[in-house]
C-alpha positions as CSV (number, residue, x, y, z in Angstrom):
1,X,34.9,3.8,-22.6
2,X,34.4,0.3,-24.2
3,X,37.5,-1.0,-22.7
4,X,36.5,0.3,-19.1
5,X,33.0,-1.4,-20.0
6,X,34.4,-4.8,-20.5
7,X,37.3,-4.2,-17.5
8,X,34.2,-3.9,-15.6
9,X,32.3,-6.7,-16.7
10,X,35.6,-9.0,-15.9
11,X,36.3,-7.5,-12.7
12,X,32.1,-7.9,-11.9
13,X,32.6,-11.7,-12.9
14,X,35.3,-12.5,-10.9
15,X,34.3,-11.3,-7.9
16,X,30.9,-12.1,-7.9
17,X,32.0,-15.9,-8.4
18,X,35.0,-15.8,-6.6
19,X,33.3,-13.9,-3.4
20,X,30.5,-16.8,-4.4
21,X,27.8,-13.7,-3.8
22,X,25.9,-15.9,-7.1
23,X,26.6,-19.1,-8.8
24,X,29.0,-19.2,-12.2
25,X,26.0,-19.6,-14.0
26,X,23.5,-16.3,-13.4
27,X,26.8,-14.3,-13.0
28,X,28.0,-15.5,-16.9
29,X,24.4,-14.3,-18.2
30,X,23.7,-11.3,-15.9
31,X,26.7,-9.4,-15.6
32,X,27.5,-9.1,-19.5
33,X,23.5,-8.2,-19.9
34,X,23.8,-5.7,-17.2
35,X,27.3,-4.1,-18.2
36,X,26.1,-3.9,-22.1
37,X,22.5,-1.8,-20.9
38,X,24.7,0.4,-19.1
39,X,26.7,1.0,-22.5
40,X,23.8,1.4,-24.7
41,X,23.9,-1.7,-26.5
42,X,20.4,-2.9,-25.5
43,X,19.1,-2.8,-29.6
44,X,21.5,-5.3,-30.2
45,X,22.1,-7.2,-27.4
46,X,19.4,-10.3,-28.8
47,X,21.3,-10.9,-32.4
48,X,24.7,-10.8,-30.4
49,X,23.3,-13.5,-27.3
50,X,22.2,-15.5,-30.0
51,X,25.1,-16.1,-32.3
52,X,27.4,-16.6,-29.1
53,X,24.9,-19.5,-28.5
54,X,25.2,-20.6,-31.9
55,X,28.8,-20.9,-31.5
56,X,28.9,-22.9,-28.8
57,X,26.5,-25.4,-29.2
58,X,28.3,-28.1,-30.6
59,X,30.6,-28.2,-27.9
60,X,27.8,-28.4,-25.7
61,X,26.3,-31.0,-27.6
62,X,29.6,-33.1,-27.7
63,X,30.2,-32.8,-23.8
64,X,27.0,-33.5,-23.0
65,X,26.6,-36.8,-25.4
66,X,30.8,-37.8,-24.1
67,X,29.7,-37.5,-20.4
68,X,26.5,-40.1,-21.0
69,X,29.0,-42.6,-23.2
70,X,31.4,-42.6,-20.8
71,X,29.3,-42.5,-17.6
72,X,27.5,-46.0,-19.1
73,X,30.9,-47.5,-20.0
74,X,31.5,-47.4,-16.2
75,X,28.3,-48.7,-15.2
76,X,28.9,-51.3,-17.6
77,X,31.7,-52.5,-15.7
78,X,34.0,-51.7,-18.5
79,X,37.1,-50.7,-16.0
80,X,36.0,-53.4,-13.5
81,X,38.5,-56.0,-15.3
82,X,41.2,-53.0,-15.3
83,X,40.7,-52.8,-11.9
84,X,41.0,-56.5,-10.3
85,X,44.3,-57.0,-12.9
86,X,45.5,-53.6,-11.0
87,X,45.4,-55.2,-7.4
88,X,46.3,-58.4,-8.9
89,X,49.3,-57.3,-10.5
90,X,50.4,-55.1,-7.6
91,X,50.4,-57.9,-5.2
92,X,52.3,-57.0,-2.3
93,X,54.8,-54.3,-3.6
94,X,54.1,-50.2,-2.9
95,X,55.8,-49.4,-6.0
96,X,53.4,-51.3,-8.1
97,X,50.9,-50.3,-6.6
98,X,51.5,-46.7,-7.0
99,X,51.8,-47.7,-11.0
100,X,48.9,-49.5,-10.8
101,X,47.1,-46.5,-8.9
102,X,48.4,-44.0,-11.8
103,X,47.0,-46.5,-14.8
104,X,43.4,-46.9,-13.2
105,X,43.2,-43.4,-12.4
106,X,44.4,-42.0,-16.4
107,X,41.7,-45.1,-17.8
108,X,38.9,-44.0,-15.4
109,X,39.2,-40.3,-16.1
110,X,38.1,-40.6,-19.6
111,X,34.7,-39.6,-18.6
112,X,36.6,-36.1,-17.7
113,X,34.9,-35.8,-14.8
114,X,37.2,-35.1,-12.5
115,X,34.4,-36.0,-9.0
116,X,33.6,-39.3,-10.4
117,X,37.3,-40.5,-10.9
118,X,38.1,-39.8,-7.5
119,X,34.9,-41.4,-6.2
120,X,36.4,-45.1,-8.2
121,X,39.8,-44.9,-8.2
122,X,39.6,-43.7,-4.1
123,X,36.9,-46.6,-3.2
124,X,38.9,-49.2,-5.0
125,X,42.2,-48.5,-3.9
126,X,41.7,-46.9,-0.1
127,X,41.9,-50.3,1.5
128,X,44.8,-51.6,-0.5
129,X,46.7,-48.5,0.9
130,X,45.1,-49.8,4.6
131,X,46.4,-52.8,4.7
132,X,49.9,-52.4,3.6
133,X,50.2,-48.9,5.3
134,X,50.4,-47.2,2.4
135,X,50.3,-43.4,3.1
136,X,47.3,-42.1,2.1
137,X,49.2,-39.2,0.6
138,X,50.4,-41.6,-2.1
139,X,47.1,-42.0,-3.3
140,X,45.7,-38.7,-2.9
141,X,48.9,-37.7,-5.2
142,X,49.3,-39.9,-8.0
143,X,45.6,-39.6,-8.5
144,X,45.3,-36.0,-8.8
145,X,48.6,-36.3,-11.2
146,X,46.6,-38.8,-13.1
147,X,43.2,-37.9,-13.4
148,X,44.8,-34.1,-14.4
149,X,46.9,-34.6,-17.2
150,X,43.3,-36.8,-18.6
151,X,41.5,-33.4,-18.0
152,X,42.6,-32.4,-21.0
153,X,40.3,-34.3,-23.2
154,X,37.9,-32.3,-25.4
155,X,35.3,-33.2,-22.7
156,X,36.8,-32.5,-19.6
157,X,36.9,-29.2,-18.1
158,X,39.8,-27.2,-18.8
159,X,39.6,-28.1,-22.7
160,X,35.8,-27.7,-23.2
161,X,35.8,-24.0,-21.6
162,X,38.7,-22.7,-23.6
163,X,37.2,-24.4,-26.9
164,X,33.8,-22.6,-25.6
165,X,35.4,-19.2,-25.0
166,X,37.3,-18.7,-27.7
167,X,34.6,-20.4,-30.5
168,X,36.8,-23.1,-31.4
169,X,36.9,-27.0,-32.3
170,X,38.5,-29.9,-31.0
171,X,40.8,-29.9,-34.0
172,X,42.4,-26.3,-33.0
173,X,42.8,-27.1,-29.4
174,X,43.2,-30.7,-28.9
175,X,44.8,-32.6,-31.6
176,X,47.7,-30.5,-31.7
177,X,48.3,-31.0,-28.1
178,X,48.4,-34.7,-28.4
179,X,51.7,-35.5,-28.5
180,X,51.9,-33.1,-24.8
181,X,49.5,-34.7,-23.8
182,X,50.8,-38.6,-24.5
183,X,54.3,-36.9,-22.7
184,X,52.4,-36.0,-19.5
185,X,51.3,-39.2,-19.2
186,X,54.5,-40.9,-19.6
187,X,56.1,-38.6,-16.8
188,X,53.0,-39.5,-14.4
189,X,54.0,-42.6,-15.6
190,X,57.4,-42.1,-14.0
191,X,56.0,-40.2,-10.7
192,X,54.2,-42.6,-9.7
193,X,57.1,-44.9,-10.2
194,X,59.3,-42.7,-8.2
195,X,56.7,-42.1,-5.9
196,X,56.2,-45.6,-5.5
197,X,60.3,-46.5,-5.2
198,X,60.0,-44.0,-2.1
199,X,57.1,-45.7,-0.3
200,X,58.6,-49.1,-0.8
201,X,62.3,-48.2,0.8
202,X,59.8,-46.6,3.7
203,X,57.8,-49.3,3.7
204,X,59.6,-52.5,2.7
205,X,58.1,-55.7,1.5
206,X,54.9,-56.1,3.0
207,X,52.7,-59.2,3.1
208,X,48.8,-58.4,1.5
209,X,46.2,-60.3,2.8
210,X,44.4,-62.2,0.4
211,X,40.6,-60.0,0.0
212,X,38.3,-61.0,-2.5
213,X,36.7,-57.6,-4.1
214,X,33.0,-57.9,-4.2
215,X,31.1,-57.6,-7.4
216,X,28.9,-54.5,-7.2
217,X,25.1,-55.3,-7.5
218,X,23.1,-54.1,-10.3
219,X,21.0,-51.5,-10.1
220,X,17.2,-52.1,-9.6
221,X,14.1,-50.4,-10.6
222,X,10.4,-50.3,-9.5
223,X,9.7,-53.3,-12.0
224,X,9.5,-57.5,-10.4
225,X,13.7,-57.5,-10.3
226,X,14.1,-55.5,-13.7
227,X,17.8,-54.7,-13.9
228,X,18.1,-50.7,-14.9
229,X,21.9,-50.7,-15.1
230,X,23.9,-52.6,-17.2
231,X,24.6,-56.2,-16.9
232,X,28.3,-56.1,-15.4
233,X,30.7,-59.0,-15.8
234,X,29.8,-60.5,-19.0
235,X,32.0,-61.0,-21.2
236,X,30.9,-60.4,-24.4
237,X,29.7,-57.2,-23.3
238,X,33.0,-56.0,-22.1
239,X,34.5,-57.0,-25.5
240,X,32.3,-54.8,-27.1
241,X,32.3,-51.9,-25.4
242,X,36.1,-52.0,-25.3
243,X,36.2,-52.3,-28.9
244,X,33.8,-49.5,-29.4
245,X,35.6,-47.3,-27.3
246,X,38.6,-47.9,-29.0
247,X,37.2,-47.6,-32.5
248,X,35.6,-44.1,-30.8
249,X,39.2,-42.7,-29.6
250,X,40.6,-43.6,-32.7
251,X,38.2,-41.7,-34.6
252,X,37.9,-39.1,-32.4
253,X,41.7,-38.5,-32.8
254,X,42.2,-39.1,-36.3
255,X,39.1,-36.5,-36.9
256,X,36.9,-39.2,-39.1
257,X,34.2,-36.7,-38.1
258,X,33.0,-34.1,-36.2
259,X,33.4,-34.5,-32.7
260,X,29.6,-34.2,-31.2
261,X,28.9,-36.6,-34.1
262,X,31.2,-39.3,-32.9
263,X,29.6,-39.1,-29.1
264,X,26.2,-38.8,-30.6
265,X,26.5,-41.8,-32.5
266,X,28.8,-43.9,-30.1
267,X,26.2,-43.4,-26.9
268,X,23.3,-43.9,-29.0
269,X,25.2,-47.4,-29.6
270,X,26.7,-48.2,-26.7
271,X,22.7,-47.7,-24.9
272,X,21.3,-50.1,-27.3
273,X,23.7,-52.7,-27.0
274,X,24.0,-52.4,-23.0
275,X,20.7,-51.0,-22.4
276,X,18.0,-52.6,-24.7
277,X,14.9,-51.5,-23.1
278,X,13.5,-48.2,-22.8
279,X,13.0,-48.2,-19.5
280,X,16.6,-48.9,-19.5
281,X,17.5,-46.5,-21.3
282,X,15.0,-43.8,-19.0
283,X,17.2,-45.1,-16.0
284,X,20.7,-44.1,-17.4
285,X,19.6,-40.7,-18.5
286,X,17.9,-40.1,-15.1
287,X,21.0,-41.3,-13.1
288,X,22.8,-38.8,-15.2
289,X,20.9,-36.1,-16.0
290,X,22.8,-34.0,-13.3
291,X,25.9,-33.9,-14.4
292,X,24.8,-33.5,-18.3
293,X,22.4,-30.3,-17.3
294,X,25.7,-29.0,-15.2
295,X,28.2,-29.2,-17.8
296,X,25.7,-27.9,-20.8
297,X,24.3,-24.9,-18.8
298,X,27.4,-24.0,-18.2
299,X,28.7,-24.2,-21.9
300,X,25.5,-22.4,-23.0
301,X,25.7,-19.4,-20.2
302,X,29.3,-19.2,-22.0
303,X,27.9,-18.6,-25.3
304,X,25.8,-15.4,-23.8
305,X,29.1,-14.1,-22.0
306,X,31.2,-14.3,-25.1
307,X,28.7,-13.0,-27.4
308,X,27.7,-10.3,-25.9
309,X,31.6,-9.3,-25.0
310,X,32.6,-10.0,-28.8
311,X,29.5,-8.2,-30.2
312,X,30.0,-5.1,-28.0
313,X,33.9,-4.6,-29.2
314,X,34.5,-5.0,-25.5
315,X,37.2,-7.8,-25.7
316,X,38.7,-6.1,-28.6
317,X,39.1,-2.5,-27.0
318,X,40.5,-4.5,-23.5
319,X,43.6,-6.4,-26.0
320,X,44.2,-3.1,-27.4
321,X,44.2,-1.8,-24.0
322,X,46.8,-4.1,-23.1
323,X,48.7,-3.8,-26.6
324,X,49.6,-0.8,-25.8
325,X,51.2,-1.5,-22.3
326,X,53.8,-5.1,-23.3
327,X,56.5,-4.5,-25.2
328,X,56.7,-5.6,-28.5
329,X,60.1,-8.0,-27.5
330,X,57.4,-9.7,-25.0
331,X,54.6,-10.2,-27.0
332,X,55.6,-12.9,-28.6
333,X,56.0,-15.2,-25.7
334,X,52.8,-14.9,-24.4
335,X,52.2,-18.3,-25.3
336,X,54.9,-19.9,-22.8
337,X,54.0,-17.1,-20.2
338,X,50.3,-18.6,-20.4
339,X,51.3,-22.3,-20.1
340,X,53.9,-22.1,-17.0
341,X,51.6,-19.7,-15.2
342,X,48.4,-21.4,-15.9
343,X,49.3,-23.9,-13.3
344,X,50.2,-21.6,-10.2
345,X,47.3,-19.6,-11.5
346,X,44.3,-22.8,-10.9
347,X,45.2,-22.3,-7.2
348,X,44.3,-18.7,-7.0
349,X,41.3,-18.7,-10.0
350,X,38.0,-21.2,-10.6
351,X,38.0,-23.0,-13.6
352,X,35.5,-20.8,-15.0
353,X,36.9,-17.1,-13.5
354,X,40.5,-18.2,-15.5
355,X,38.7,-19.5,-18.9
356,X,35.5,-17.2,-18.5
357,X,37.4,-14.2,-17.6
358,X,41.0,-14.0,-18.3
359,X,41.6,-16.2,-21.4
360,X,39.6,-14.5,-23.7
361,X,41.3,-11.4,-22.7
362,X,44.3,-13.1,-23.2
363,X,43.4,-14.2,-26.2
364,X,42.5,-11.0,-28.1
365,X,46.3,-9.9,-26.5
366,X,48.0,-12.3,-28.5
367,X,46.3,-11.6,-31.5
368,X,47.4,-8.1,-31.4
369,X,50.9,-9.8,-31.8
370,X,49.9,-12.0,-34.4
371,X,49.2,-14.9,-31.8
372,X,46.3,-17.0,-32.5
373,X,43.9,-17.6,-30.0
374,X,44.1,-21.4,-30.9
375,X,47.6,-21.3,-29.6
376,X,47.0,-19.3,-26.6
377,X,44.3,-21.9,-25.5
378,X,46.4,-24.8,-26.1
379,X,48.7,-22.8,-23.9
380,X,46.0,-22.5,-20.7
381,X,44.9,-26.3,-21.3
382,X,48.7,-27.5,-20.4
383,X,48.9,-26.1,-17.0
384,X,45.5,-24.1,-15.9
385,X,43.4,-26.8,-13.7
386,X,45.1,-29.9,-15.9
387,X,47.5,-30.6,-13.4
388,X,46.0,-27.5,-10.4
389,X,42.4,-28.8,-10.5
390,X,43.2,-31.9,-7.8
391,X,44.8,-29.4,-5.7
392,X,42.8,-26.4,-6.0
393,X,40.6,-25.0,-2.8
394,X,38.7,-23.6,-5.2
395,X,37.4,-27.1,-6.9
396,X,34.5,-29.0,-5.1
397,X,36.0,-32.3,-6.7
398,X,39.6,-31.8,-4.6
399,X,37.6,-32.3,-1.6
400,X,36.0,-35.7,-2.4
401,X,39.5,-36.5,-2.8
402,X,41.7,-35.7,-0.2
403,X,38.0,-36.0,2.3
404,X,37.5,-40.1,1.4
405,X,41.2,-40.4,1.7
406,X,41.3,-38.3,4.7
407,X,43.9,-35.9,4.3
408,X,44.6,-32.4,4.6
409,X,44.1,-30.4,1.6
410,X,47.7,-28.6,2.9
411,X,49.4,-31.5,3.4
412,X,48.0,-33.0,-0.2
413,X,49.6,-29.9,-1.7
414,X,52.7,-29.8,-0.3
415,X,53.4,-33.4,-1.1
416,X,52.2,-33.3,-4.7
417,X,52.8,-29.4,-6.0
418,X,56.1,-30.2,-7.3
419,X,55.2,-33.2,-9.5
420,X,52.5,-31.6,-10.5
421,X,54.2,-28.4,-11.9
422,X,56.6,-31.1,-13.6
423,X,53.6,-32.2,-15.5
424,X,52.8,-29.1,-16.7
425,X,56.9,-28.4,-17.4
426,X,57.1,-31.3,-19.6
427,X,54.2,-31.1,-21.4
428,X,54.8,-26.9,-22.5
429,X,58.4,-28.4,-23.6
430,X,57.1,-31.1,-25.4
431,X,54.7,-28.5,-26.9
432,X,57.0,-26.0,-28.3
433,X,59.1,-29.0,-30.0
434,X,55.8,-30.0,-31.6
435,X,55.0,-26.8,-33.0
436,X,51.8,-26.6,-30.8
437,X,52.6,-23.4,-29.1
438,X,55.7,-21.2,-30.0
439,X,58.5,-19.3,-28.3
C-alpha cells in the first residue's frame, strides 16, 4: 500500500509539472502533503517536513550565497578582459573563434546559471559570427557544449538537485567527479576545434573588420551619479577578484571547509571590496534577488518532498518494489545505466521531474544492490541536463539561446546531439577509470 502511495505521489509530480497544470514549486509541497493525508500519516507529517528542511539547508545556503559571488564577479567586469583577449586572439579565423567561443562560454558559466551564460557569451559573440558568416549553429552549439559540461558545479542545477534529493554534500557528489569533469572539458575543448576546422574549410579565410567593443556603462542609482554596480575596468580590482576567485575554487576543491562557508565568506568579501557602500551593497542584492529566491525555494520545497517521502517509508517500499522485478546480474550496473541514459532522458524529463522524481527512486534501487546513492547521483550529474539542458524543450534557458541567435530549436539539436552525447560518453568512461561510479 506504501509503495502504491509513493508510485502515486511520483506519477502526481510528474504530470502535474510536466502537463505544467502548477509550477515545480506548489507541486513539490502539495502533492507529498496530499498523498501522506490520504495514507494516514498526518500525526507525523510536521517532524518529517521539518528534518527534510533541515537537511537541505546548507545546500540552499551554498547556492544561494555562489549565485550572488559569482553574479558580482560579472558585474565586476571580471570576464570582460577574458572576453576582448577572445575576439583579439581569434582574429580572422572560424576555428579560433569557435575555441575562443568554447573558453568564454566554460569561464562565464561558473555562475551555473545556465540563462545568464547564454545572455554574455551570445551578446558578445553574435556579431563576430555576423561579420565573418559564421553559422549561427556554431555558436548556438559549442555554447550549449560549454556552458553544460560547467553545469555540473555544486551550484549549478543538475548537481545542486541531486545533492538536495538524496541529502548529500559536495564532497560525495562533486569532488569525486572532478577528474570527469576536467575530461569533458578537454573533449569540448576538441569539439569546438573540430567544429571550428569544419566552419573554416566552409568558410575560408575571411577578413574581420576592425570593431572596437564598447565598454558597458555602469549602473546608476537614484543618488547625484552614485555608481550602484561595480567599478568595471580597473585594474587592481580585476587582480583581486581573480585572485579571490582562484583562492575560492581552490578551496572549494581541496574541501578547506564546508562549502556554504566558503560562498558565505568569499561574497561577503568580494561586496566589500567591489561594493563599499551600503547602498551598494542594497543594489546588488536587489538586481539579484530573483534568481537567489528561485534557486532557494526550490531547494527548500525539496527538503518537504524528500522528507515527507523518506519519513513515510514510501521511497523505501517503491526500491523494494523494483528489487524485486531486476535481476540480480543487472543490478549492479545501474550506475552506467543512469549515466548514459541520463542524457537522452533531459529531453524527455525537467530538471526537477528527473532529480525530484526519478533519482531518488533510483537511488533507493541501487541501494538494495549495495549501490550507494552517492554513486548513483554522480551517475545522473554526467549526462542528465549536463550536456541535455542547452537542448532540452523542456528548459526556459535553451530558448534564450537558440532565440538571440535565431535558430531553430530542431535544427540546434540535430547539429549538436551527437557531440553532446560524446560529452557525456567521455566523461562516464573517465568515471568508471576513476573509481567514481562502478561497472
Amino acid at each position: 500500500m506504501i509503495a502504491i502511495l509513493g508510485f502515486l505521489t511520483i506519477g502526481l509530480f510528474l504530470v502535474l509539472t510536466m502537463t505544467r497544470r502548477v509550477s515545480v514549486l506548489t507541486a513539490l509541497v502539495l502533492v507529498p502533503v496530499a498523498t501522506a493525508l490520504v495514507g494516514g500519516f498526518a500525526s507525523g507529517m510536521g517532524p518529517m517536513i521539518l528534518e527534510g528542511l533541515g537537511k537541505v539547508a546548507p545546500t540552499g545556503i551554498m547556492i544561494a550565497f555562489a549565485v550572488l559571488y559569482f553574479s558580482l564577479m560579472i558585474d565586476s567586469g571580471l570576464f570582460d578582459p577574458l572576453i576582448r583577449g577572445v575576439l583579439r586572439l581569434a582574429k580572422d579565423d572560424p576555428l579560433r573563434i569557435a575555441v575562443g567561443t568554447a573558453v568564454l562560454t566554460m569561464c562565464v558559466a561558473l555562475d551555473g546559471d545556465g540563462a545568464s551564460t547564454f545572455l554574455i557569451t551570445v551578446s558578445a559573440l553574435l556579431p563576430v559570427y555576423k561579420r565573418l558568416g559564421m553559422s549561427p549553429l556554431v555558436l548556438t552549439g559549442v555554447v550549449a557544449l560549454g556552458a553544460g559540461v560547467m553545469n555540473m558545479v555544486p551550484w549549478g542545477g543538475p548537481t545542486a538537485r541531486a545533492m538536495a534529493v538524496l541529502k548529500l554534500d559536495a564532497s560525495q557528489v562533486f569532488a569525486p567527479v572532478l577528474p570527469a569533469m576536467a575530461a569533458g572539458i578537454g573533449w569540448v575543448l576538441v569539439a569546438a576545434y573540430l567544429i571550428g576546422l569544419r566552419e573554416r574549410r566552409r568558410l575560408g579565410a575571411l577578413a574581420l573588420p576592425a570593431e572596437p567593443r564598447p565598454e558597458p556603462e555602469p549602473v546608476r542609482g537614484d543618488g547625484p551619479g552614485t555608481p550602484l554596480a561595480p567599478a568595471r575596468g580597473k585594474a587592481a580590482l580585476t587582480v583581486f577578484n581573480l585572485a579571490l576567485t582562484v583562492v575560492l575554487l581552490i578551496a572549494l576543491v581541496s574541501q578547506v571547509m564546508p562549502l556554504p562557508v566558503l560562498f558565505v565568506l568569499g561574497f561577503a568579501i568580494a561586496a566589500i571590496v567591489n561594493l563599499p557602500t551600503w547602498e551598494q551593497q542594497q543594489a546588488l542584492l536587489d538586481k539579484h534577488a530573483k534568481s537567489v529566491v528561485l534557486v532557494t525555494t526550490m531547494i527548500f520545497a525539496a527538503g518537504v518532498f524528500t522528507g515527507i517521502l523518506n519519513g513515510t517509508k514510501m521511497i523505501d517500499e517503491m526500491a523494494t518494489a523494483f528489487v524485486g522485478i531486476i535481476p540480480d546480474s543487472f543490478g549492479g550496473h545501474l550506475p552506467l545505466l543512469v549515466a548514459i541514459t541520463s542524457m537522452p532522458l533531459s529531453l524527455v524529463f525537467t530538471p526537477d521531474a528527473y532529480y525530484f522524481g526519478v533519482l531518488p527512486v533510483l537511488a533507493q534501487t541501487a541501494a538494495g544492490f549495495g549501490i550507494d546513492s552517492a554513486e548513483i547521483a554522480r551517475a545522473a550529474v554526467l549526462g542528465q541536463m549536463t550536456t541535455g539542458f542547452p537542448l532540452s524543450p523542456l528548459t526556459a534557458a535553451t530558448f534564450i539561446l537558440v532565440g538571440m541567435s535565431g535558430v531553430q530549436l530542431g535544427q540546434h539539436q540535430r547539429f549538436i546531439f551527437g557531440w553532446a552525447f560524446a560529452t557525456t560518453v567521455v566523461m562516464t568512461v573517465v568515471a568508471l577509470l576513476t573509481g567514481a561510479i562502478s561497472f
